[in-house]
N, C-alpha and C positions, 0 to 999 in steps of 0.2 A: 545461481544454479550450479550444482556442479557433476561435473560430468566426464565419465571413465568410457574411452575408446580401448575395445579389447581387440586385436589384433591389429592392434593401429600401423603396424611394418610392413604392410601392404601399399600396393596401387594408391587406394582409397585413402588410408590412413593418413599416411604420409604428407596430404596435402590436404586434408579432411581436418589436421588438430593444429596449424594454422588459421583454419577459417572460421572454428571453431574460438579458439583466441579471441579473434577478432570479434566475435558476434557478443562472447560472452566472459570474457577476461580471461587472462591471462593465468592465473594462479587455478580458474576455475578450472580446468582440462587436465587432466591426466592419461597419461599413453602406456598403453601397456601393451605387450607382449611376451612368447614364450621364451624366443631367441635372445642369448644374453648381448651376441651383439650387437642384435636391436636395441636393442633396450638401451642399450650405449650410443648406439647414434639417435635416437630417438630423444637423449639429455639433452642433446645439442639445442633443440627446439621447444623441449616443454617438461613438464615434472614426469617421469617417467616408472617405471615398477614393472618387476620380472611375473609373469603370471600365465599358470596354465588353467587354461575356461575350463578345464576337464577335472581341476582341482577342485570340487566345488567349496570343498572348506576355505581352502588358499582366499578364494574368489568371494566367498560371502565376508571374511577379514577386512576384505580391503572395500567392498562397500559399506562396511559397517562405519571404518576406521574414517574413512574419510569422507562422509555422511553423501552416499552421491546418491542425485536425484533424478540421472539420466542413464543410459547405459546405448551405446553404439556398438552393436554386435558385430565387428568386421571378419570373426573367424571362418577362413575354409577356406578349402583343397577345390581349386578352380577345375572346371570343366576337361580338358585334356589332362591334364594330372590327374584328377579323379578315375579317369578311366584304368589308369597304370597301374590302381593301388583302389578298385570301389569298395573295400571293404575298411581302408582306412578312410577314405573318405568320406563315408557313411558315421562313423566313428568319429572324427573328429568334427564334421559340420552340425550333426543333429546332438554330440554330446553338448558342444559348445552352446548350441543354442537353447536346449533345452536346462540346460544350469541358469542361462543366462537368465529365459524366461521364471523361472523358478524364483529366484534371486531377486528380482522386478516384483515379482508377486508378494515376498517377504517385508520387501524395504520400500513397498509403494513409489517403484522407478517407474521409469518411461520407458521404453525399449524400441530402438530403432535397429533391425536385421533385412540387410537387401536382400531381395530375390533379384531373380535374372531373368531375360529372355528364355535362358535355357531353362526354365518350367515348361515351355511350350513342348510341342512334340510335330511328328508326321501330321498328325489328325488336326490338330491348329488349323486353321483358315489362316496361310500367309500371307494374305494380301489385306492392311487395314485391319489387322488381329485386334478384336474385339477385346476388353476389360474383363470381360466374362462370359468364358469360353473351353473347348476342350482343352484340357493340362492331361496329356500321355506321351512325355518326355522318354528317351532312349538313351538316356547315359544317368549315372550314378547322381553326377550333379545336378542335371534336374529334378531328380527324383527326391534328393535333397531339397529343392528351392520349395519344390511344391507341397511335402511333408513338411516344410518351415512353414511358408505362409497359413496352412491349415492347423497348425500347433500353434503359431501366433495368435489367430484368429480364435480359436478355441480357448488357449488364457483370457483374452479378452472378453469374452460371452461367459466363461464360468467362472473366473477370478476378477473381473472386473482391470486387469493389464493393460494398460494405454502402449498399445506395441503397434506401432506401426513399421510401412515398408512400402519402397516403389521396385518394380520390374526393371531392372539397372540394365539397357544395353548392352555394348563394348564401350570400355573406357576409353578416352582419348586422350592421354598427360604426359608432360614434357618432365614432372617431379620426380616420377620413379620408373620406371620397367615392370610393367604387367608380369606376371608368374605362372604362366601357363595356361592360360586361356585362349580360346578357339578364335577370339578377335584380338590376339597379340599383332597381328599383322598391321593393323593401323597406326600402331605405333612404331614396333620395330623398321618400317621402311623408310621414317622419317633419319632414325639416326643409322641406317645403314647407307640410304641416300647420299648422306653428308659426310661420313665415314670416307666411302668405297666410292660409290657411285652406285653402286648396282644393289640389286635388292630380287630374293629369290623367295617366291609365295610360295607358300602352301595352301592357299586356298583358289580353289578355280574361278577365272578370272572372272565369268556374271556372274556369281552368288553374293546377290544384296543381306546384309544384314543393320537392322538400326546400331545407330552411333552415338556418342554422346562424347560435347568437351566435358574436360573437368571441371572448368567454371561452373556450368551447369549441373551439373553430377554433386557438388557441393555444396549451393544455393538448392537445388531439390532436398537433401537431405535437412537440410536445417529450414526449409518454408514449410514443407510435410512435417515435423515436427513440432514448431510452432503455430501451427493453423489450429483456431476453434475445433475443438474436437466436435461441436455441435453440427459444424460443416460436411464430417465424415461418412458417405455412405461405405465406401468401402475401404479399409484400414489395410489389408496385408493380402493383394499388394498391386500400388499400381501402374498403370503404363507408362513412361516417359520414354521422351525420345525427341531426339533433337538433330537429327539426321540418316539418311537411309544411302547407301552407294555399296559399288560392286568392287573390287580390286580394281578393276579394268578402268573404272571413272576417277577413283581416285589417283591411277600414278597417271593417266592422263593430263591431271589438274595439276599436278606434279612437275610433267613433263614441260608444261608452258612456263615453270618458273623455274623449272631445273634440266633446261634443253640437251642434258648431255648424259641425264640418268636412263641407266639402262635397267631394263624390268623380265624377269622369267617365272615359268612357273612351276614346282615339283609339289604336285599335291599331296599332302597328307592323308591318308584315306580314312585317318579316323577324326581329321578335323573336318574332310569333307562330308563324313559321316552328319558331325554333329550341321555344322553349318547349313546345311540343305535343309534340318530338322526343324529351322529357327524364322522365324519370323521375316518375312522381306520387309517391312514398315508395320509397327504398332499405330492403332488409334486410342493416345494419349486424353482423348476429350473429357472423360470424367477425371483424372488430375487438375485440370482446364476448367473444369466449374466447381468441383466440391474443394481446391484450397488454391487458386491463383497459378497453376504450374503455366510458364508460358518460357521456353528455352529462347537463349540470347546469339548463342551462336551456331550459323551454319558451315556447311562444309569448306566454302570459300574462304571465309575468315577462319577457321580452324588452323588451313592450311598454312595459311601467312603466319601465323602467330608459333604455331609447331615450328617450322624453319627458321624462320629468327631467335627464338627461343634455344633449341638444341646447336644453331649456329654460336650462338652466344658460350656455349658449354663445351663445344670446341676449340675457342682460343687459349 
């Protein structure tokens, strides 16, 4: 199989076309992006190539040239960026994906493009948020996840498109630095923690949002992928989650292994915007019976492995 990650210079990417590797060789993966200097640290780890998803000609070349039978859509302008600019973000998340899906439909690919929590909205039921449910999102990015999934979804039923997609939490990874995102917080306190000592939120301190390691986050992408498609009731897109906590719980958890970190809070009113809009725990259950999704690590173990991890990146 082979298989082209497009905006692989991401969160996601970054540690998505190692595990990738691993699953399905090495020569088989390809990483691209727009950034030239990605594209250059990106050689370091795998076959690499300059490419903008908004090129569609560029982009149909290179699935032609190098016959690939998967496509991992990782492009787009995260949730708090989005907001700063929703006209490019609009533009670049639904151009991207809609080339993608296009391109999928020509060369009979696979197509895998996350959504996010952020499709939910005010109207959501946040407590146990339903698989299938109201989606009236309040920022550009959601608006985007949820026009994806329904564009996915729609290639699939009239082109016959094997696109699938899960509901991606906050990411939790020690590989790269998040890029703008309304749950950058769970990760930036680990290396601010270790850094500095101290670590200043923007988000208010009870506002639960689901979490997710990257272990997990990486294993869901590639088991939703590989599942019987016969299995699939619902293809784009579903709920994973692999932990739920507040600021307030986390640097607590924090606090017992790092007795000397100090914790404050300046909220962002347009993170606290979104975050209150968002999900306090997703119910995951149909990932759980229609392709095996079952997450490995909780918040406890997250923790431990985060600090050692960036401890390690410090010497």
């Amino acid at each position: 199989m082979n298989i082209l990650v497009v905006g692989a210079g991401g969160q996601i990417g970054t540690e998505l076309i190692p595990h990738l590797q691993k699953n399905y060789g090495y020569d088989n993966v390809i990483a691209a992006d727009v950034r030239p200097e990605v594209v250059e640290r990106l050689s370091n780890i795998s076959r690499s190539i300059a490419l903008d998803a908004l090129d569609v000609k560029s982009y149909s070349a290179i699935i032609k040239e190098n016959r690939i039978d998967r496509i991992y859509n990782l492009v787009a302008l995260l949730s708090a960026t989005g907001e700063k600019n929703p006209q490019l973000a609009w533009s670049v998340n639904m151009g991207a994906l809609l080339n993608s899906l296009e391109l999928a439909r020509e060369f009979k690919c696979s197509i895998f493009t996350p959504s996010s929590i952020g499709a939910f909205g005010n109207n959501t039921p946040h407590d146990n948020t339903p698989q299938d449910t109201v989606m009236r999102p309040n920022t550009m990015y959601g608006v985007c996840k949820v026009s994806g999934e329904l564009l996915s979804d729609y290639y699939h039923s009239r082109f016959g498109v094997d696109s699938r997609s899960v509901r991606f939490p906050g990411i939790i990874s020690n590989g790269c630095l998040p890029g703008g995102g309304t749950t950058d917080y769970a990760v930036e306190v680990f290396y601010e923690i270790i850094r500095k000592g101290t670590y200043t939120c923007q988000i208010p301190e009870n506002t639960y949002m689901d979490m997710l390691y990257m272990p997990d986050a990486l294993e869901a992408t590639t088991q939703l992928m590989d599942a019987d498609p016969a299995t699939l009731i619902h293809r784009n897109s579903f709920n994973v989650t692999g932990m739920s906590f507040s600021p307030k719980e986390l640097f607590s958890a924090i606090c017992k292994r790092v007795p000397s970190a100090k914790f404050d809070y300046n909220v962002d009113p347009v993170k606290d915007a979104i975050s209150a809009s968002w999900p306090n725990y997703m119910d995951d259950s149909c990932a759980r019976k229609e392709w095996g999704w079952k997450p490995k690590w909780g918040m406890e173990e997250m923790i431990d492995d985060m600090l050692s991890a960036i401890r390690l990146k410090q010497l």
